[in-house]
C-alpha positions in Angstrom: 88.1 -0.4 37.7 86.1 -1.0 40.7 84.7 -4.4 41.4 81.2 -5.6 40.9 79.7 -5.5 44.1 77.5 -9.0 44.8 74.5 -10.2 47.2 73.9 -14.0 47.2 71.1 -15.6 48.5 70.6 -18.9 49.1 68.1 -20.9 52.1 71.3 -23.2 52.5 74.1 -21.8 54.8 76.8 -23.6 53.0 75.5 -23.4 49.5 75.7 -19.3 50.4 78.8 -19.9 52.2 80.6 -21.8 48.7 79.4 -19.3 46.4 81.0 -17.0 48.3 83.9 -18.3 48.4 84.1 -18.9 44.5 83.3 -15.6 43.5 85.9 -14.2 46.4 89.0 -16.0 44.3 87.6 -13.3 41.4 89.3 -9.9 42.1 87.0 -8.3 40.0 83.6 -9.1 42.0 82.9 -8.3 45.8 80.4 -10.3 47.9 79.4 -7.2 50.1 76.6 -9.9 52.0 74.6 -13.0 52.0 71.6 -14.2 53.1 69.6 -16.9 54.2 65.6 -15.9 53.8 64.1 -13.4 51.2 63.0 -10.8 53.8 67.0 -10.9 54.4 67.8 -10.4 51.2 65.7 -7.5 50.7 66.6 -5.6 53.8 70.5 -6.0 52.9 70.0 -5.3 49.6 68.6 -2.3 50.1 71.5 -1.5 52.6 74.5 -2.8 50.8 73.6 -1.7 47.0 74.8 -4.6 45.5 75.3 -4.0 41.6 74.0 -8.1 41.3 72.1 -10.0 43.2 72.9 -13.8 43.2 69.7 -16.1 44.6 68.3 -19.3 44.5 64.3 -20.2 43.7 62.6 -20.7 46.6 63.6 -19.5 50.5 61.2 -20.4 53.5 59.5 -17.4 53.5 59.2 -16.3 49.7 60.0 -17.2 46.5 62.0 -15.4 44.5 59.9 -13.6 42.1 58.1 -12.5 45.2 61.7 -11.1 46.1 62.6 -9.9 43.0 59.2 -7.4 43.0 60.2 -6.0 46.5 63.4 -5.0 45.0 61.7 -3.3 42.1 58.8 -1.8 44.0 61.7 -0.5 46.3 63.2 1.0 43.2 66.4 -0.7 43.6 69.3 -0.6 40.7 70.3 -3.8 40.9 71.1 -6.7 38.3 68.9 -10.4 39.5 71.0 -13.7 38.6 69.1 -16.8 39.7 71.6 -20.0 40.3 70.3 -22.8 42.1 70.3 -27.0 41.5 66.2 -26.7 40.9 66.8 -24.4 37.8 65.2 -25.2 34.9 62.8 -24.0 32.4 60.2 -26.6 33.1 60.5 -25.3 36.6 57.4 -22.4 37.5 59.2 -20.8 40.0 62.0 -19.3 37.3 59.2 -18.3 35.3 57.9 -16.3 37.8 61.2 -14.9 38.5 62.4 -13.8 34.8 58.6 -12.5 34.5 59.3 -10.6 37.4 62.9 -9.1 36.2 65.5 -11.6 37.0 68.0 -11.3 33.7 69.3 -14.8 33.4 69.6 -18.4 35.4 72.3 -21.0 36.1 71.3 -24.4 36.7 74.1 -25.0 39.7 74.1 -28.4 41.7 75.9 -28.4 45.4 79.4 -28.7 44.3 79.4 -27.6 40.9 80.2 -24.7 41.2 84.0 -25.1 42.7 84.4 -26.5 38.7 86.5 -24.0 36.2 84.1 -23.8 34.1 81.1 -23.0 36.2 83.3 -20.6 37.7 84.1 -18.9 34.7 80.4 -19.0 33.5 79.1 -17.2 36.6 82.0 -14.6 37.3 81.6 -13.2 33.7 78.1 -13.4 33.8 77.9 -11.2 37.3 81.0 -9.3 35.7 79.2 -8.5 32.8 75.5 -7.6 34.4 77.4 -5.5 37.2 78.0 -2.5 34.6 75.2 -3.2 32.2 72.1 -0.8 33.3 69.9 -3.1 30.4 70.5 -6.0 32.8 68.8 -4.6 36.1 65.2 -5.1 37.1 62.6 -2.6 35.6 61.8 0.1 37.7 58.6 1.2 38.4 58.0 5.1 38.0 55.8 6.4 40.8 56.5 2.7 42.6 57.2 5.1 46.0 55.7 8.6 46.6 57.5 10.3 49.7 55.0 10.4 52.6 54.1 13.7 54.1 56.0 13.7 57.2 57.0 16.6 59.2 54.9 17.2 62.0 54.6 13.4 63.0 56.5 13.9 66.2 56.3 17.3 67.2 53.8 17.2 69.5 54.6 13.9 71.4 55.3 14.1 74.7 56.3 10.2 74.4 58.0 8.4 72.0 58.7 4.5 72.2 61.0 2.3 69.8 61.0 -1.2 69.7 64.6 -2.2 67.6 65.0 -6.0 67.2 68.5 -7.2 67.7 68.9 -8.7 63.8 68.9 -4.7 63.3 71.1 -4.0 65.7 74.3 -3.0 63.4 72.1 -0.4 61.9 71.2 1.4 65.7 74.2 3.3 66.1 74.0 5.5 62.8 70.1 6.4 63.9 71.3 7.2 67.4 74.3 9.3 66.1 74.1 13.1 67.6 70.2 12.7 68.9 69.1 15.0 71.5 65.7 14.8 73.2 64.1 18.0 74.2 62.2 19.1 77.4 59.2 18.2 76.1 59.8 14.5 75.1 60.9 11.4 76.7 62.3 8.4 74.3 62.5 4.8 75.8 64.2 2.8 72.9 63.5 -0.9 73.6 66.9 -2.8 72.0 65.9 -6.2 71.6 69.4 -8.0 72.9 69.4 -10.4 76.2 70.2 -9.0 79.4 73.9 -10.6 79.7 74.5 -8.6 76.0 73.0 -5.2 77.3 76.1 -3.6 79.0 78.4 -3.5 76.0 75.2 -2.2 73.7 74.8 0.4 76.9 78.3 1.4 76.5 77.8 2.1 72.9 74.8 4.0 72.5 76.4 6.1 75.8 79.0 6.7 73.3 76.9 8.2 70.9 74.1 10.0 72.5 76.2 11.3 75.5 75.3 11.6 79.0 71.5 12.3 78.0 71.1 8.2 77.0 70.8 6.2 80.6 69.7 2.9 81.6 65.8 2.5 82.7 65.7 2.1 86.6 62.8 1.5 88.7 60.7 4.6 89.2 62.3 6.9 87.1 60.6 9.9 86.3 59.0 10.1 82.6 58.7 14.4 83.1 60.4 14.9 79.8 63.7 15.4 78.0 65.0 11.7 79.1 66.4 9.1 76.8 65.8 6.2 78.2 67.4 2.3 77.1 66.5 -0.9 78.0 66.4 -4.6 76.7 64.1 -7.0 77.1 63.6 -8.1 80.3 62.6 -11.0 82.5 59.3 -8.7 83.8 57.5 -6.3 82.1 57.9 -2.6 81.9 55.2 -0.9 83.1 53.7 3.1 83.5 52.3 4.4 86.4 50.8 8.2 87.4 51.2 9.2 90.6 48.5 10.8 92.6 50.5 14.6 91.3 49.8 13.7 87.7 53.5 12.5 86.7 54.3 9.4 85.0 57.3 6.8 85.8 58.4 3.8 84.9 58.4 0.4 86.8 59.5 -3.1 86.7 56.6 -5.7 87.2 56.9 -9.4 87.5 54.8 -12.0 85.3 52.8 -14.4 87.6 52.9 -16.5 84.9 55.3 -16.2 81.6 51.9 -16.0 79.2 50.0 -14.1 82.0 50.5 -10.2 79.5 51.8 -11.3 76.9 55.0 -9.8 75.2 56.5 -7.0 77.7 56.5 -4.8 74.7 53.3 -4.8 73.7 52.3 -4.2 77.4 54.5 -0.7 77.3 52.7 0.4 74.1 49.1 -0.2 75.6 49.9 1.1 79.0 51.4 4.3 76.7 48.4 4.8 74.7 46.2 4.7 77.9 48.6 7.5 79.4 49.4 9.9 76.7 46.4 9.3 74.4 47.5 10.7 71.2 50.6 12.3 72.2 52.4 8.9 72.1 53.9 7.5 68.8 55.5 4.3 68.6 58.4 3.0 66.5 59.1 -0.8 65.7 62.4 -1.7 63.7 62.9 -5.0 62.9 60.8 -8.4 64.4 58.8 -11.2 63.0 55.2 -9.6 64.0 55.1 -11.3 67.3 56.1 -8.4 69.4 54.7 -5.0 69.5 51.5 -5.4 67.2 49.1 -5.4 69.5 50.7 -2.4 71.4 51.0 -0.7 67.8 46.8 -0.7 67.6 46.4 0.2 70.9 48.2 3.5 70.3 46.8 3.9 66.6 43.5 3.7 69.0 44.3 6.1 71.1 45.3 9.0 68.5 48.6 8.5 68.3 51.3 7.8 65.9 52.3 4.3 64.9 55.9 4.1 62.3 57.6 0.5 60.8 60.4 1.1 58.8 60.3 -0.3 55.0 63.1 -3.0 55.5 61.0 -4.5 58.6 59.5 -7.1 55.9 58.7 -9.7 58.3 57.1 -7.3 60.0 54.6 -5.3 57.8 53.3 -9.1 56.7 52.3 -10.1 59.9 51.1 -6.6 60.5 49.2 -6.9 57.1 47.6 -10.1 57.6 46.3 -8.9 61.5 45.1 -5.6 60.2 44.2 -6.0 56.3 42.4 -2.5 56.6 45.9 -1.1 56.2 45.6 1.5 59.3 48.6 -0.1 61.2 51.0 1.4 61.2 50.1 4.9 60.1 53.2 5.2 57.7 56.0 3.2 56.4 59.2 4.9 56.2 62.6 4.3 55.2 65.4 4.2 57.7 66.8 7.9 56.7 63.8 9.0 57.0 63.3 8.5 60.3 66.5 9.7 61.0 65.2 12.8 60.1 61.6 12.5 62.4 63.5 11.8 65.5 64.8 15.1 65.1 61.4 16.5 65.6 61.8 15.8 69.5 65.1 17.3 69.4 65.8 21.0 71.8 64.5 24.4 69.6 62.4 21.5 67.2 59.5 23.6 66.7 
């Protein structure tokens, strides 16, 4: 019998870190992650599959029914145990979260759960929920309608992706086997530091072949290039040359606040050169990074994509444009796998 695979949650890096080793004595259960804020738990929940998800009330940046309803609008089979020492039935939070779909709730003080008999209580109880379909959260029917996709990057002559570095496992499988045709250059922004960007270099070159190269100053954006950089000290810039062709450059800040973030700076200076064939790409972030850049090209005509775990992300961009244009569509990670391929040689 295969084990019952588990996700805990908890705000507190030890209380996560105990739980985890509990239910790791327990060869019948499998702690595939953990995770520290609900935007976290969502993201590697949706990654991981877990068969239960093991979380506490309240995390710094959601609660957990709040959680729990991302995991159901997301259409996720998965079983929600809350354990936490703030459980209780006078307590509104588990309300919230049993209202919401969470199947059953531990009251679990630091410590306590190292006892036998807590340990017993929660490894049946995840046991038991792990292959009981009457146990998961209620799923929504028509919770997710597939966009209407194709076409989105056909016609771009340049697309840019900004991939934060909390993402980064999750890079190389995108990356695997892309080609960029004549038509198309791709600058993929990898948020690491400069002192990590030579062993991420050496990995993408790995993947992508000799096609994927460092950004240098001045080189030529004329189409079929896959360009890599991190982020950088200055900012990268776009300039035309007198003969119409586009490269890119390296430009100091004056001051550190004097443009902002340098990637917002590369989507504006973007939209301004390729109008509406531009589309840019964020993965990953807190929202204070790339936004701005994001309406700049939505301004300009072109094409603006978040993926669906970016959670963090699409709040921030919610709250700055409530209007819901920004980005132009949410998609999940494979299927943007499958839109990159749009800029691919022969992609028609």
């Amino acid at each position: 019998m295969k084990a019952v695979k588990v996700l805990i949650a908890d705000p507190r890096p030890r209380g996560a870190e105990a739980l985890a080793t509990v239910l790791a004595e327990n060869p019948r259960i499998e702690v595939v992650a953990t995770a520290l804020t609900g935007a976290e738990c969502i993201r590697k929940s949706a990654l991981t599959h877990p068969h239960v998800v093991v979380m506490d009330l309240k995390f710094r940046d959601m609660e957990a029914s709040e959680i729990v309803e991302e995991l159901v609008a997301r259409e996720l089979k998965v079983a929600v145990y809350v354990v936490g020492p703030e459980v209780s039935k006078e307590n509104p939070l588990l309300m919230r979260a049993l209202k919401a779909g969470a199947f059953e709730y531990l009251r679990c003080r630091p410590g306590e759960a190292d006892t036998a008999a807590l340990k017993r209580q929660l490894a049946n109880t995840i046991f038991v929920a792990g292959l009981s379909a009457s146990k998961q959260i209620p799923c929504k029917e028509g919770t997710r309608t597939p966009p209407d996709l194709e076409g989105l990057l056909k016609s771009r002559e340049l697309v840019i992706v900004g991939w934060a570095n909390e993402r980064l496992a999750e890079l190389p499988d995108l990356m695997a086997r892309l080609r960029v045709g004549p038509a198309c250059d791709l600058i993929l922004v990898v948020g690491v530091p400069m002192d990590e960007f030579e062993k991420t270099m050496s990995i993408l070159s790995e993947i992508v072949g000799p096609q994927g190269r460092p950004v240098g100053q001045g080189v030529e954006l004329s189409g079929g290039h896959l360009y890599v950089t991190p982020r950088r000290p200055q900012d990268l810039a776009i300039e035309r040359s007198s003969g119409g062709r586009c490269s890119l450059s390296f430009v100091e800040r004056r001051t550190p606040k004097e443009t902002g973030p340098s990637l917002d700076r590369l989507f504006q200076q973007a939209a301004q050169q390729f109008k509406k064939r531009v589309a840019g790409i964020l993965v990953g972030g807190d929202g204070s990074e790339g936004t701005k850049g994001l309406k700049a090209i939505a301004e300009a005509g072109g094409v603006t994509l978040v993926d669906d775990l970016s959670v963090e992300l699409l709040a921030a961009l919610a709250k700055q444009y409530p209007d819901g244009s920004i980005p132009s569509k949410v998609v999940p990670m494979e299927d943007l796998r499958i839109l990159l391929k749009e800029i691919e040689p022969g992609a028609a």
